[in-house]
NUTIFI-196668 format. One record per residue (C-alpha): x, z, y; residue in one letter. Coordinates in nm, 4 decimals. Each point is the difference from the previous one (the first is absolute). Example, Ala and Ser with C-alpha at 12.3 -4.5 7.8 and 13.67 -1.06 7.14 Angstrom:
BEGIN
1.2300, 0.7800, -0.4500, a
0.1370, -0.0660, 0.3440, s
//
This chain:
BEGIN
0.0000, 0.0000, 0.0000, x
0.1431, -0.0688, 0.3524, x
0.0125, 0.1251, 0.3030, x
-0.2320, -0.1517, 0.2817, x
0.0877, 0.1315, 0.3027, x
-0.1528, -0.2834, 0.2422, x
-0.3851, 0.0920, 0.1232, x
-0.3194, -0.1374, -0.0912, x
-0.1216, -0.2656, 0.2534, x
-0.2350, 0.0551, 0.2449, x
-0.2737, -0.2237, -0.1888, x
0.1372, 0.1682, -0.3550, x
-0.0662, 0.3837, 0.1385, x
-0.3500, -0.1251, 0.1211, x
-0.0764, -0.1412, -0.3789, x
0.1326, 0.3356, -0.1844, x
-0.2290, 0.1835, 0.2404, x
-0.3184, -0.1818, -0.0358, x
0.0637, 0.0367, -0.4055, x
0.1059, 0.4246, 0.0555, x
-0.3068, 0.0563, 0.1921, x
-0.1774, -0.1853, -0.2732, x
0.1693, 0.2092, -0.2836, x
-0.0162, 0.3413, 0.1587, x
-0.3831, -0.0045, 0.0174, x
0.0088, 0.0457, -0.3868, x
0.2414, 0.3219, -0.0538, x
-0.1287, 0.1373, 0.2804, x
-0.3484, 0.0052, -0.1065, x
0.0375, 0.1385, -0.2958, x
0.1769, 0.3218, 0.1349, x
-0.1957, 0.0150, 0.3828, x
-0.2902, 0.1173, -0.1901, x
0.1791, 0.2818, -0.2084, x
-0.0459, 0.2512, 0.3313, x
-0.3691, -0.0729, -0.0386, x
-0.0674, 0.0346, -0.3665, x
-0.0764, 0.4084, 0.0999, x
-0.2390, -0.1510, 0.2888, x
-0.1599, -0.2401, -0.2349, x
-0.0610, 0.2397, -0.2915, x
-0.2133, 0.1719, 0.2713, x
-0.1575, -0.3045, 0.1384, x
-0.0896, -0.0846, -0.3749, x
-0.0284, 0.3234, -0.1687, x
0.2660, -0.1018, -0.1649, x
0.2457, 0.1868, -0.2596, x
0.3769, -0.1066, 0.0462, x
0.0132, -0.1983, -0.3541, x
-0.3430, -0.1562, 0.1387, x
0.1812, -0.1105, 0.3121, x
0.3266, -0.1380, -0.2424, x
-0.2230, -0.3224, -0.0878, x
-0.0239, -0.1109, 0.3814, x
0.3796, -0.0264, -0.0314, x
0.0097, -0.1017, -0.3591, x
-0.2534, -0.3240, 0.0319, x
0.2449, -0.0824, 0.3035, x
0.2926, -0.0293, -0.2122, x
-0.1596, -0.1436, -0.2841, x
-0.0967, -0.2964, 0.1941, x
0.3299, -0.0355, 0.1687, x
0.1826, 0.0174, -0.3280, x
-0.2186, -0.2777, -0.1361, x
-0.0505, -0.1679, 0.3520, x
0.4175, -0.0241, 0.0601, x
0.0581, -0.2571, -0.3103, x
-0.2729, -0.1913, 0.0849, x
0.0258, -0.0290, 0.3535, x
0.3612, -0.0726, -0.0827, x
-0.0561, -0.2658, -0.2081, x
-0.2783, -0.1779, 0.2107, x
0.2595, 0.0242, 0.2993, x
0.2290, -0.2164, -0.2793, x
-0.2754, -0.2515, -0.1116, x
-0.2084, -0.0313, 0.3673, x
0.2796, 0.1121, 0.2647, x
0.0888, 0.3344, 0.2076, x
-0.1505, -0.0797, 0.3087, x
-0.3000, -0.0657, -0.1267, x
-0.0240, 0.3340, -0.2492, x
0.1178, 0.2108, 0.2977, x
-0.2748, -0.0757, 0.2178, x
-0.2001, 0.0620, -0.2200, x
0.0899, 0.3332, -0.0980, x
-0.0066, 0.0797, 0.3676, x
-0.3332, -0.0888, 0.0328, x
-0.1263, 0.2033, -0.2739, x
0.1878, 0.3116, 0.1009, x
-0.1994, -0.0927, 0.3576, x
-0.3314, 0.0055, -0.1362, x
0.0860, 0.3271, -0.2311, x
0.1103, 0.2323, 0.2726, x
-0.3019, -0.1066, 0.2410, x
-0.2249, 0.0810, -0.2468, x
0.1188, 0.3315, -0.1941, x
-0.0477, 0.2032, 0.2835, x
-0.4266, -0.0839, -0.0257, x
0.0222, 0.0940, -0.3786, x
-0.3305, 0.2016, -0.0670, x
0.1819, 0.1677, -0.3248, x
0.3233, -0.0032, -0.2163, x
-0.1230, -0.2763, -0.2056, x
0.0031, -0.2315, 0.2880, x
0.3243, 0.1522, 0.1378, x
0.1855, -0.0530, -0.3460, x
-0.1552, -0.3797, 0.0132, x
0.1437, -0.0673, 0.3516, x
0.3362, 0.1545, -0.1376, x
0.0052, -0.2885, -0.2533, x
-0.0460, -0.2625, 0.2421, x
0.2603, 0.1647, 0.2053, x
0.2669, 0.0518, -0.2667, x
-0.0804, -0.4014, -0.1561, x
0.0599, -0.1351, 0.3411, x
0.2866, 0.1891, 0.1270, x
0.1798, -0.0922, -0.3947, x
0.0449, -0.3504, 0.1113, x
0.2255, 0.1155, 0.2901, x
0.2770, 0.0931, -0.1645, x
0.0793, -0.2879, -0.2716, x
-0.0763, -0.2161, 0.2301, x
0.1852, 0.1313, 0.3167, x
0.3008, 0.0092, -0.1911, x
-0.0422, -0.3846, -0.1596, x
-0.0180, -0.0942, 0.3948, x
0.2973, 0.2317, 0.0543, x
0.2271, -0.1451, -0.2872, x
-0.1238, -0.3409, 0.1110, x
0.0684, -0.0303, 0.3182, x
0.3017, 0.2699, 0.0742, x
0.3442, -0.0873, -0.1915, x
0.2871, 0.0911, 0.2121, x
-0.0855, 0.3567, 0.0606, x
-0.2507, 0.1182, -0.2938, x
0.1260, 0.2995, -0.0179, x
-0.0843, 0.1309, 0.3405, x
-0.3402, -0.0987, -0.0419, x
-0.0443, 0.1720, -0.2899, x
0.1221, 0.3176, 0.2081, x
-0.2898, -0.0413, 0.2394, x
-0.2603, -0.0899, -0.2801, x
0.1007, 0.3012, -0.1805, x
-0.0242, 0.2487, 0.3316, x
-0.2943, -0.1209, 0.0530, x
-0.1176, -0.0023, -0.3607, x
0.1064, 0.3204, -0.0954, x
0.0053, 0.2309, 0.2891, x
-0.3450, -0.1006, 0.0537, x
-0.1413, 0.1706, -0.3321, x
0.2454, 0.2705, 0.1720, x
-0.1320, 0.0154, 0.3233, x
-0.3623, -0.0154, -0.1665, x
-0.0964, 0.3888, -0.0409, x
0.1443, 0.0555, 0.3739, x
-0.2232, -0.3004, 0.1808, x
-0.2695, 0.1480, -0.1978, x
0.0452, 0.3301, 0.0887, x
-0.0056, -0.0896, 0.3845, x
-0.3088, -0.2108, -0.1047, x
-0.2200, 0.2724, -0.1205, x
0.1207, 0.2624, 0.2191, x
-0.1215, -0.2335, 0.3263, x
-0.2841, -0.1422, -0.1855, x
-0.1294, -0.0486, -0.3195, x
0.0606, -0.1508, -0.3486, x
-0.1229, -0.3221, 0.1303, x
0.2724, -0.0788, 0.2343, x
0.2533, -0.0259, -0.3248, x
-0.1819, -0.3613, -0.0791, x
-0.0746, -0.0888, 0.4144, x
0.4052, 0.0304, 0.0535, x
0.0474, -0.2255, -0.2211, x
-0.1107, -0.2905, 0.2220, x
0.3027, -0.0213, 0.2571, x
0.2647, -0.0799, -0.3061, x
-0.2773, -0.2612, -0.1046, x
-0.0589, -0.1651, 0.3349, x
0.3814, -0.0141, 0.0662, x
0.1069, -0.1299, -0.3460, x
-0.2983, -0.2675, 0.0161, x
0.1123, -0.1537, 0.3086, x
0.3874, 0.0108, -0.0613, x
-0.0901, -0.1587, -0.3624, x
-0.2364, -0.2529, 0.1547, x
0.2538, -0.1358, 0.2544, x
0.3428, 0.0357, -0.2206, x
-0.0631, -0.0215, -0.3552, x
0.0865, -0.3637, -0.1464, x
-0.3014, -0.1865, -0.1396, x
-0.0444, -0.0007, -0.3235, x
0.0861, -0.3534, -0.2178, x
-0.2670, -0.1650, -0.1747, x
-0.0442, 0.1754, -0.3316, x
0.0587, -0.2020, -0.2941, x
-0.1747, 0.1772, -0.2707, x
-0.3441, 0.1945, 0.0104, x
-0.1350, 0.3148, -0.1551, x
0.0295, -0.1479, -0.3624, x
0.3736, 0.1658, 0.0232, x
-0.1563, 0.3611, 0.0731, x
0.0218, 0.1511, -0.3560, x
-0.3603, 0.1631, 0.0447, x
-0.0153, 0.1517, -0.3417, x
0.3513, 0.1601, 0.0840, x
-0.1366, 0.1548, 0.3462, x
-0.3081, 0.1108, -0.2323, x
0.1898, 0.2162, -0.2504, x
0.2595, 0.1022, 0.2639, x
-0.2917, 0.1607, 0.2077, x
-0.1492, 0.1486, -0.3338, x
0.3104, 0.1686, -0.0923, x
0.0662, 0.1365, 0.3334, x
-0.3581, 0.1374, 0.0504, x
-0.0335, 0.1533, -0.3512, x
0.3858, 0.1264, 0.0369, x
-0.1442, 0.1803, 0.3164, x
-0.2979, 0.1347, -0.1232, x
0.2195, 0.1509, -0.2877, x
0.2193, 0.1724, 0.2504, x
-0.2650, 0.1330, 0.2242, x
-0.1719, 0.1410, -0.3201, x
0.3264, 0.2051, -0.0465, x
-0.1200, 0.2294, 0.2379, x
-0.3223, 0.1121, -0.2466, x
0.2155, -0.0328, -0.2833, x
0.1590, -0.2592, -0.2568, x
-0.1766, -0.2667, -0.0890, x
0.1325, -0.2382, -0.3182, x
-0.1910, -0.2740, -0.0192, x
0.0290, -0.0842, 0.3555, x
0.3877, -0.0201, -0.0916, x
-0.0575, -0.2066, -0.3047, x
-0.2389, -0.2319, 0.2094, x
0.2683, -0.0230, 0.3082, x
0.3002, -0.0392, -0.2218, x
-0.1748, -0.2760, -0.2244, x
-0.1358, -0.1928, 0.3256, x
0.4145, 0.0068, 0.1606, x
0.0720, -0.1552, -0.3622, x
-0.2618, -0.2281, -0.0086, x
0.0934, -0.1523, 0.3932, x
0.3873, 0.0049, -0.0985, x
-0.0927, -0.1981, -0.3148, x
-0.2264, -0.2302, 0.1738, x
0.2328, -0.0734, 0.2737, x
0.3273, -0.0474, -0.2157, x
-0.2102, -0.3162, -0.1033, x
-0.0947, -0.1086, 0.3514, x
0.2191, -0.2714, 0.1468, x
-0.1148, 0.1230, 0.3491, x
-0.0872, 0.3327, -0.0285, x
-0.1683, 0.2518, 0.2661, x
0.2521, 0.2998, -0.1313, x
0.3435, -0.1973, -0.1103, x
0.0827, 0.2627, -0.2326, x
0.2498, -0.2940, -0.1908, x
0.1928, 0.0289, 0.3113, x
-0.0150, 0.4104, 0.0662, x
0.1041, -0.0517, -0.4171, x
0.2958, -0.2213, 0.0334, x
0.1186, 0.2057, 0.3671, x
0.0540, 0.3684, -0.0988, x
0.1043, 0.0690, 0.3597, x
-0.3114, -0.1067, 0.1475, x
-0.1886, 0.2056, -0.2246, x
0.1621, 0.3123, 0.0497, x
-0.0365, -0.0603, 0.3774, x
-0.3378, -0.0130, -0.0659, x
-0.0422, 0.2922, -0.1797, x
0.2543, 0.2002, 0.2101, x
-0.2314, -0.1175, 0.3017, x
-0.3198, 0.1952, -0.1842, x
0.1790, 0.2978, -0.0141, x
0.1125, -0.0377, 0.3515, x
-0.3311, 0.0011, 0.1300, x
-0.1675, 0.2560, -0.2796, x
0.2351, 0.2670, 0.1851, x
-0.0382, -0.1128, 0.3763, x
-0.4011, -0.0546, -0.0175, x
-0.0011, 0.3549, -0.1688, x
0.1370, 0.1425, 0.2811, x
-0.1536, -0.2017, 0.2539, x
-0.3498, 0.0909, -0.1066, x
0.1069, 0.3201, -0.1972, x
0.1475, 0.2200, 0.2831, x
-0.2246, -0.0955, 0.2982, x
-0.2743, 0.1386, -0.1752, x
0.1939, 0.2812, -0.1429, x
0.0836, 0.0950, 0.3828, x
-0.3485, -0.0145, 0.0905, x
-0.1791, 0.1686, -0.2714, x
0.2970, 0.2586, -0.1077, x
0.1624, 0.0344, 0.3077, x
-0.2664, -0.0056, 0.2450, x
0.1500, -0.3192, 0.2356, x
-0.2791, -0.2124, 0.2133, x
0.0482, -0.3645, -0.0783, x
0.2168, -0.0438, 0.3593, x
0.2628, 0.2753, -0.0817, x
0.0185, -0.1684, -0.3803, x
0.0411, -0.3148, 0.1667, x
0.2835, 0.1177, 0.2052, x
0.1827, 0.1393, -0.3136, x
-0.0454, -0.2573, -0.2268, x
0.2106, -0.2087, 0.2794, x
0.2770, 0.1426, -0.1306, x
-0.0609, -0.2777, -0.2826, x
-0.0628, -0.2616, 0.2426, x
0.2705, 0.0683, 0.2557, x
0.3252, -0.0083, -0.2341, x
-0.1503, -0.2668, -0.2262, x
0.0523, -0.1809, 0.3417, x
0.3291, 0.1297, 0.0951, x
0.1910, -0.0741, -0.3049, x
-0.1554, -0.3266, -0.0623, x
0.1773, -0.2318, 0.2088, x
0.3447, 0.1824, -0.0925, x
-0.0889, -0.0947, -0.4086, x
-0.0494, -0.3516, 0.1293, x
0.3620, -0.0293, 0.1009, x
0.1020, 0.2083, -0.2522, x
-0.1665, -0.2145, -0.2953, x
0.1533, -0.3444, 0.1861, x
0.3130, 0.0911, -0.0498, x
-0.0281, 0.2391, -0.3895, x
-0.3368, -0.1656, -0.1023, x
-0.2944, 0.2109, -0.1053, x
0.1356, 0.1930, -0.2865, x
0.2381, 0.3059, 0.2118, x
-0.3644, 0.0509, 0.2261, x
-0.2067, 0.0163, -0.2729, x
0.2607, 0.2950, -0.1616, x
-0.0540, 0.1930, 0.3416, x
-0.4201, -0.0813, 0.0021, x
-0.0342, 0.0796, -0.3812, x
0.2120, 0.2992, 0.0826, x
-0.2062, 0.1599, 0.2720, x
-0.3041, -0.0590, -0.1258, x
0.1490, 0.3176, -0.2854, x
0.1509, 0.1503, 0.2820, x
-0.3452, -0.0086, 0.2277, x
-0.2628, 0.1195, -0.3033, x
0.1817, 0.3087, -0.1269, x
0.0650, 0.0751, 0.3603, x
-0.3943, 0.0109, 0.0558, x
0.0372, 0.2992, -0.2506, x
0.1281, 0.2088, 0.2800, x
-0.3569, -0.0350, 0.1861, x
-0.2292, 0.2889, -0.0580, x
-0.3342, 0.1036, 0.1411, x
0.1486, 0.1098, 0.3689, x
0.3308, -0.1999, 0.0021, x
0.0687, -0.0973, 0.3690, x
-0.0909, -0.3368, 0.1378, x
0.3363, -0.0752, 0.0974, x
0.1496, 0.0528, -0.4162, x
-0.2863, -0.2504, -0.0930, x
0.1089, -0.2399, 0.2377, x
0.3637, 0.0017, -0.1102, x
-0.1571, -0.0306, -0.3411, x
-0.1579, -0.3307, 0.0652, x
0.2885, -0.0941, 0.2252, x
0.2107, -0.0634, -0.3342, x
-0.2862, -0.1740, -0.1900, x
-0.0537, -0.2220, 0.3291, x
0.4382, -0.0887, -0.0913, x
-0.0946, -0.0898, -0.3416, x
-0.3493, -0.2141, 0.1015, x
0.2591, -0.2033, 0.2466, x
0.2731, -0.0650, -0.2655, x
-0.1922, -0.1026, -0.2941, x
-0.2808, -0.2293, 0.1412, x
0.2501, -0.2366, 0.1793, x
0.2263, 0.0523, -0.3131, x
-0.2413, -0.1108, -0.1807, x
-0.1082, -0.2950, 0.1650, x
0.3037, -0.1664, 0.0418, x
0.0943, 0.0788, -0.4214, x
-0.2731, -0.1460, -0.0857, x
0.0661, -0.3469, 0.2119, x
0.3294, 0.0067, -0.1460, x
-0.1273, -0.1167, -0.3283, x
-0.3138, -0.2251, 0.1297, x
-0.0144, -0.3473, 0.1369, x
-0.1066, -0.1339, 0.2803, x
-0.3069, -0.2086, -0.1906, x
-0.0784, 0.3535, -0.1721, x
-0.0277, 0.2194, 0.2753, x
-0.4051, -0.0401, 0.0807, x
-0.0335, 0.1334, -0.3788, x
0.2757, 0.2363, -0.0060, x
-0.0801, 0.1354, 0.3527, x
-0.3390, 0.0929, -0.1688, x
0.1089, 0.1676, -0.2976, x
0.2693, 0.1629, 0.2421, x
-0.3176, 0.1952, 0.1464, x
-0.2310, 0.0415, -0.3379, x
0.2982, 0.1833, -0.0709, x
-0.0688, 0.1668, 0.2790, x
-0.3735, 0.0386, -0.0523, x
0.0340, 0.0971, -0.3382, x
0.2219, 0.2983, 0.1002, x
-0.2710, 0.1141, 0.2688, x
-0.2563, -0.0228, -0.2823, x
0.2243, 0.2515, -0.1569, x
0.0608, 0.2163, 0.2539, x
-0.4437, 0.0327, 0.0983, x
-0.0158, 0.0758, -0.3382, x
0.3075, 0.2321, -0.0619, x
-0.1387, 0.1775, 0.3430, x
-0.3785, 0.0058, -0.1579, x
0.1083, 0.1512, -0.3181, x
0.2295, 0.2820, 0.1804, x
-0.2070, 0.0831, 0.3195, x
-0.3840, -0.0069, -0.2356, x
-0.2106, 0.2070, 0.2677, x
0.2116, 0.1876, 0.1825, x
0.3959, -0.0185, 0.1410, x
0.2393, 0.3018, -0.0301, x
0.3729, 0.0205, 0.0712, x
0.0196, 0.0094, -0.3890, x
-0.1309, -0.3484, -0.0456, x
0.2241, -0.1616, 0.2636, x
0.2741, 0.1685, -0.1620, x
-0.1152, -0.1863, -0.3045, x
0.0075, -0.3031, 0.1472, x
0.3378, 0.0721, 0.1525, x
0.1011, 0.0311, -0.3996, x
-0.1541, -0.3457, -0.0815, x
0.1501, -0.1438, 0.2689, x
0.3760, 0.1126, -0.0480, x
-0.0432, -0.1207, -0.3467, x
-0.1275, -0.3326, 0.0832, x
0.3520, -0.0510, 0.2939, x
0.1945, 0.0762, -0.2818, x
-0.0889, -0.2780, -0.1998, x
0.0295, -0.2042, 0.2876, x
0.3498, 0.0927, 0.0394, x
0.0664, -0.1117, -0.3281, x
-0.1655, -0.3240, 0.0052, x
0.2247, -0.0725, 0.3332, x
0.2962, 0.0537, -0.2019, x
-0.0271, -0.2373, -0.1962, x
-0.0835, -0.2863, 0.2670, x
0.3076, -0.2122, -0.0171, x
0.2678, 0.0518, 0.3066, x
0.0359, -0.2386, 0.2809, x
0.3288, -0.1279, -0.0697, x
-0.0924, -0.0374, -0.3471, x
-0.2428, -0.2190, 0.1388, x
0.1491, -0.2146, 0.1972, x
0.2327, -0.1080, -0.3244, x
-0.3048, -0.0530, -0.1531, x
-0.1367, -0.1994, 0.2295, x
//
């Protein structure tokens, strides 16, 4: 990997931030509302695993929505696909606020979480597209805004509810959308002339992938009542029956002949779930902890889970450079590393620890969120393609999805009714274990100069 030390262009910095004001409106989304989930178990006479399948329907349809979106961005071009998913994410958070119960306000969440899944996979085909020279750098800025955006979510929502009302988390959405729309519109190349319809879309592939994923989610929500086998059997045997099915497919939705025949790719993938099984623990874990246990108003939480937000930011920018010049693998030791370091450290918290020890807390699991998501990123492009990036891009954030999944339910089967100190401590357990293995799968990600005599 070299060094690019030349900016982007005027025109090029434009482009990256049309697609990062795009991308951010998914992450964030998905963590603005954790602040609220105490205010919405009121609104809704709600309990808190009730209020777990507003944020588990969200992920489910991003983790389905990503590959497809991705893949439609391949077959029927970015531009188009972005739009799109703008649009949708437009007529979502106009209308959530005027939901007359939680079954319209989970349905809204859908349409928001489809539409904002196109952004990504096919930001970043415009992205690899159209900027060469200096990829690297625009990766930096997608990845700020990407990941300090879930970051910054429990903060903006915080402010949100503490000046008005749960509402206002879907209504502040529309300034990213308006800005992103109109940058898009005027810069964003047009898309060429597609030369193959929807008989490529492998619709029996998308059909058992969203099968597996709903029943493997059901399965893990019902951990929190207790163990249930044949909703393992069924979710195992439909993940055999899609990987058969698509091993035979000479376009396949889910290329698992690919993931087979590139080990690295796979790991990243599954390195990625684990990634975000810890973070979206915490990120919807302790701000209700600190409300419920501690006794916080959503502001003050807000202002402590910045802590997150804030060096997530700060360290970003200095893993950019660092990765340019050692590749991905040294920041991804130093991510996978905190993320140990930053869980057992949440076993110092008790029921009247100090604000300021929580906020140096989070400060070191805001290190690790900057280090691995860009880290991961830029592995994962180091073994992908340019023609495969609309369908790796998407898989890139199922991973993601799948690992939120995780978390809603981990939370769900830890939290039940009520949250004590001794659950988030629990959680703190699950979620040292789960760096760990991350650690380990970073190890064996091959070295940078290794690669380049590879290459």
């Amino acid at each position: 990997m070299t060094h690019q030390s030349a900016p982007l262009k005027t025109k090029e910095t434009l482009l990256v931030t049309a697609v990062a004001l795009g991308i951010l409106l998914n992450p964030l989304n998905t963590t603005m509302i954790s602040v609220a989930l105490v205010r919405l178990q009121e609104e809704f006479h709600l309990t808190f695993a009730d209020v777990t399948w507003l944020i588990s329907t969200y992920y489910l349809v991003s983790a389905i929505g990503q590959p497809l979106l991705g893949k439609w961005s391949d077959l029927y071009g970015c531009k188009k696909v972005f739009m799109i998913g703008l649009l949708l994410v437009t007529l979502a958070s106009a209308l959530a606020p005027l939901s007359p119960s939680f079954g319209w306000l989970i349905g809204f969440r859908i349409i928001q979480a489809f539409g904002s899944s196109a952004l990504f996979p096919a930001g970043m085909g415009i992205i690899r597209n159209r900027i060469t020279a200096h990829q690297a750098k625009a990766l930096v800025i997608i990845s700020v805004f990407s990941s300090t955006s879930a970051a910054f979510g429990p903060s903006l929502g915080g402010l949100l509810l503490h000046y008005g009302d749960w509402p206002l988390i879907f209504l502040c959405n529309f300034p990213f959308i308006i800005a992103s729309f109109l940058l898009a519109w005027c810069l964003f190349p047009s898309d060429p002339k597609p030369s193959v319809g929807a008989a490529r879309m492998d619709w029996g592939g998308v059909a058992l992938f969203s099968a597996a994923i709903f029943v493997w989610l059901l399965f893990f929500l019902e951990l929190a009542e207790g163990f249930s086998l044949w909703l393992l059997a069924l979710s195992a045997g439909l993940s055999l029956i899609l990987y058969r099915y698509e091993l035979g497919r000479s376009e396949p939705f889910i290329n698992v002949g690919f993931l087979k025949k590139n080990r690295n790719v796979t790991l990243i993938y599954a390195q990625y779930i684990l990634t975000n099984m810890a973070f979206y623990s915490i990120m919807f874990g302790v701000p209700s902890y600190l409300q419920q246990a501690q006794g916080m108003d959503p502001q003050k939480t807000g202002l402590v889970m910045l802590s997150i937000a804030g060096f997530s930011v700060l360290v970003t920018p200095l893993v950019g450079r660092w990765i340019e010049r050692s590749g991905s693998r040294p920041s991804l030791i130093v991510g996978t590393a905190s993320v140990v370091a930053g869980s057992m450290l949440l076993l110092i918290i008790r029921d009247h620890t100090s604000v300021a020890v929580i906020f140096l807390v989070l400060c070191v699991l805001g290190i690790a969120n900057g280090f691995n998501n860009l880290g991961m990123q830029t592995a994962l492009y180091d073994f992908v393609s340019k023609k495969e990036t609309g369908i790796a891009s998407g898989l890139f954030m199922t991973s993601r999805f799948i690992g939120t999944i995780l978390s809603s339910s981990l939370l769900a089967a830890l939290f039940g009714q009520t949250i004590t100190t001794g659950n988030m401590h629990s959680m703190a357990w699950v979620c040292a274990g789960l760096g760990l293995v991350m650690f380990i799968l970073t190890m064996r990600l091959p070295r940078a100069d290794k690669m380049k005599l590879d290459s």
